[in-house]
C-alpha positions in Angstrom: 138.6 -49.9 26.6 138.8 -53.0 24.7 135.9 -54.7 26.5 134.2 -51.8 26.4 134.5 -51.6 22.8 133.4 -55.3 22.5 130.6 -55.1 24.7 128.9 -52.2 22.2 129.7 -54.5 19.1 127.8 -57.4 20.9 125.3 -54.9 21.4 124.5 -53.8 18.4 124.8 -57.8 16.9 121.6 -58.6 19.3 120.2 -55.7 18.0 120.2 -56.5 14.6 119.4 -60.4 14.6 116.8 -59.4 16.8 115.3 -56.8 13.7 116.4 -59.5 11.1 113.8 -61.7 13.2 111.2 -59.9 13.1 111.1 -58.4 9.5 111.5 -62.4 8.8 108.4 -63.3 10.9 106.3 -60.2 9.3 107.2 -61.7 6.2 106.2 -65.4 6.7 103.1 -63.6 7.9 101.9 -61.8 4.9 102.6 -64.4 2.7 100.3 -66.7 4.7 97.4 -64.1 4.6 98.1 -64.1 0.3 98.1 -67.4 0.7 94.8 -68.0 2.1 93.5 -65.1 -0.2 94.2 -66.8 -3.4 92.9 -70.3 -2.1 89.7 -68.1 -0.6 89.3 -66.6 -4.5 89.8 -69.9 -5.8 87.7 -71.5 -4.1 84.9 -69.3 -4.2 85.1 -69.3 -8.2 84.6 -73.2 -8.0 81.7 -72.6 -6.4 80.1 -70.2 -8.2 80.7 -72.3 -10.9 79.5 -75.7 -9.4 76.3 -73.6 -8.3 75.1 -73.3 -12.4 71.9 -75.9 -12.9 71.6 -77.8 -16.0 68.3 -76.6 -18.2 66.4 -79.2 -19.7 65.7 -79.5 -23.6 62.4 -78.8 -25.2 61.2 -79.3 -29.0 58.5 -77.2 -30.0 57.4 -77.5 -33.1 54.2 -77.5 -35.6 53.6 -80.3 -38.6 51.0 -79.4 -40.8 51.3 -82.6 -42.5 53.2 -84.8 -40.4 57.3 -84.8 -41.8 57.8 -81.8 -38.9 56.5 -84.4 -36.4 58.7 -86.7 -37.2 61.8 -85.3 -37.3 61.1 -83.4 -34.3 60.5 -86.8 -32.1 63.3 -88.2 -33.6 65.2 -84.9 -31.8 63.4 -85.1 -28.9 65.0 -89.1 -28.6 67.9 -88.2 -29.6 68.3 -84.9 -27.1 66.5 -86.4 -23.8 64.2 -83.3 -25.1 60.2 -82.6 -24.0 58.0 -82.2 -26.5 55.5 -79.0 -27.0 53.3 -79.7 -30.5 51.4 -76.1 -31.7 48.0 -76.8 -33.2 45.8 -74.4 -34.2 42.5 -73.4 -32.6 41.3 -73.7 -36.9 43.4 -76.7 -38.0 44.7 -76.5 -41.7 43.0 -79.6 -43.6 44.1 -80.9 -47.0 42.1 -78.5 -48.8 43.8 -75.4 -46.7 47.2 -76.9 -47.6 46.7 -77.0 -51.4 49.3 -74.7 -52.5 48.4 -75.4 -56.2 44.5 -74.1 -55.2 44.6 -70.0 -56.0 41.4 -70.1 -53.5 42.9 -72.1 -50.9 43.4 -71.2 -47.1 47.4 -71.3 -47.6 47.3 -69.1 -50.9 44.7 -66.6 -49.3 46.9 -65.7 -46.1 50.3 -66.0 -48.1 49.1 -63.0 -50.3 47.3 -61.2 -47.3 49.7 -61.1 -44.7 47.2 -59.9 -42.2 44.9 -63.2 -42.5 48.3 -65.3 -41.1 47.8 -64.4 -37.4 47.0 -68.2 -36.2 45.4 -68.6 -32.7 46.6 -71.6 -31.3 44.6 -73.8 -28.6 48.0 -73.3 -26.6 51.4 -71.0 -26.8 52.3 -71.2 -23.2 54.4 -73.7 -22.0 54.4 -75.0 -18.6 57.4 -74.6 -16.4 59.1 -72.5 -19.4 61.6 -71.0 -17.2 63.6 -74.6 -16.4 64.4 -74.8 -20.5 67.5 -74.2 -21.5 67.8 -74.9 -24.9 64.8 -74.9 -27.6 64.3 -76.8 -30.4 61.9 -74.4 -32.9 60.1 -76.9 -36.2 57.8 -75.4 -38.6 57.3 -76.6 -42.3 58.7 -74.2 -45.3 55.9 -71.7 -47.0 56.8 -70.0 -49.3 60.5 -69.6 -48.5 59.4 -68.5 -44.7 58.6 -70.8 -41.4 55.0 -71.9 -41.7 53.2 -69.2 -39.7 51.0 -70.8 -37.1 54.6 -71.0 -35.0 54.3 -66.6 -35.1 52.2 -66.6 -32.1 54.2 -68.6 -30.1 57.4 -66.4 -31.0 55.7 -63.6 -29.5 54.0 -65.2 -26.8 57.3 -66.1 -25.0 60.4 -64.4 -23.9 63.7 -66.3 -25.1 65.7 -64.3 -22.7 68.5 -67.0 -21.6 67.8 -69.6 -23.8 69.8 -71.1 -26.7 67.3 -71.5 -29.6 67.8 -73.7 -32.7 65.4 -73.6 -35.7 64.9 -76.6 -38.1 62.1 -77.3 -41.0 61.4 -80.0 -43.3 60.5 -79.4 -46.8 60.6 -81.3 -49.7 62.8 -79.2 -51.8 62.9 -75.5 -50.2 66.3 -74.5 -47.9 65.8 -73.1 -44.4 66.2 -69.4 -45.8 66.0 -66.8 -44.1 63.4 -68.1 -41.7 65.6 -68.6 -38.6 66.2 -64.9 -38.6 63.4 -63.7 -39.4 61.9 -65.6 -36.1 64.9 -64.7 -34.4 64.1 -60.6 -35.2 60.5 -61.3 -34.3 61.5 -62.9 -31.0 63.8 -60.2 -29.9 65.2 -62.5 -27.2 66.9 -65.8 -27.2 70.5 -66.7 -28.6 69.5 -67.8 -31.9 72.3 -70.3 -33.8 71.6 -71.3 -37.5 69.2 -73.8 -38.1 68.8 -77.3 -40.5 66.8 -78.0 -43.2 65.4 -81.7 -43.2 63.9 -83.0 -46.0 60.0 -84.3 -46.1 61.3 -87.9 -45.2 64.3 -87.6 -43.3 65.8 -90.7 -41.6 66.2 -90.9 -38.0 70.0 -91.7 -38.3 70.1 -88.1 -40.3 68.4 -86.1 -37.4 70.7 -88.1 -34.7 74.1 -87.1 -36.5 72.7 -83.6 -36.1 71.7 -83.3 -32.6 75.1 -85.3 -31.8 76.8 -82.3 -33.5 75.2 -79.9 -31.7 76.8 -81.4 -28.8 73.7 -81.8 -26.7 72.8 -85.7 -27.2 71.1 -87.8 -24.4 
């Protein structure tokens, strides 16, 4: 009876380590197939985020008198930026610029809002799609951005692309005429602009675009 006895209980001991075994095995297993699972997510989100392209920098801008153009090659320098200049298809001479003139071309379309739609002898940019980041110049007029830059708002669709106003004046702010581009536009993720004055200095308009965080 004894052995008997002891052959059940050496039995049931094989039985066991033998279930022991195998729950330990299943175990290893699914923690392996985890395993890989996380380093499969992981890897994938590297990836994905290695995939993302650099956009280039452009500076569009207009100079009616030649401080915008300046400022907006020294960003272009500083930035790595391309370079887009509006003109218009009627270019503005002295005599149209005379604010102090009642009859002048400036004064006329600043009190008849109507006359300030400005064809320009180009508003589409080539490759437009590969910018990332926008650069918008424009002189101050009357408190607003010089409005031969309107037709280029609307011409293009900012969908995707960081935009940053800036003007030169000689005593005006920047105002409201970020926003006010920026609601015209309808697109784009507008950030606050800077106001340069008429003879800014290079060094100035580097500090700034070295701020911005997107320096050559």
């Amino acid at each position: 009876m004894k052995k008997i006895i002891a052959l059940i209980l050496s039995i049931s001991m094989l039985f066991a380590l033998s279930a022991c075994g195998g729950n330990s095995n299943e175990n290893n297993s699914a923690n392996n197939e985890m395993g890989s699972e996380s380093n499969g997510a992981a890897a994938e989100t590297s990836d994905e985020g290695s995939g993302i392209a650099e956009g280039k920098t452009l500076v569009v801008y207009y100079s009616a008198t030649g401080n915008t153009k300046e400022v907006a090659n020294y960003i272009a320098e500083a930035a790595g930026a391309d370079l887009f200049e509006l003109t218009p298809v009627d270019s503005y001479t002295d005599e149209d610029l005379d604010w102090t003139d009642s009859g002048s071309r400036v004064v006329y379309e600043h009190e008849n809002p109507e006359a300030r739609a400005v064809e320009l002898v180009e508003s589409a940019v080539e490759d437009w799609q590969s910018y990332e980041t926008v650069f918008i110049g424009y002189p101050i007029w009357w408190g607003i951005a010089a409005w031969p830059v309107d037709e280029f708002i609307s011409a293009n669709d900012f969908t995707g692309k960081t935009v940053i106003p800036f003007c030169t004046s000689a005593s005006s702010g920047l105002g409201e005429s970020g926003e006010l581009l920026a609601e015209a536009a309808g697109t784009g993720n507008w950030l606050e602009g800077m106001r340069f004055r008429s003879s800014a200095s290079q060094a100035d308009v580097e500090a700034w675009v070295e701020e911005l965080g997107i320096a050559d």
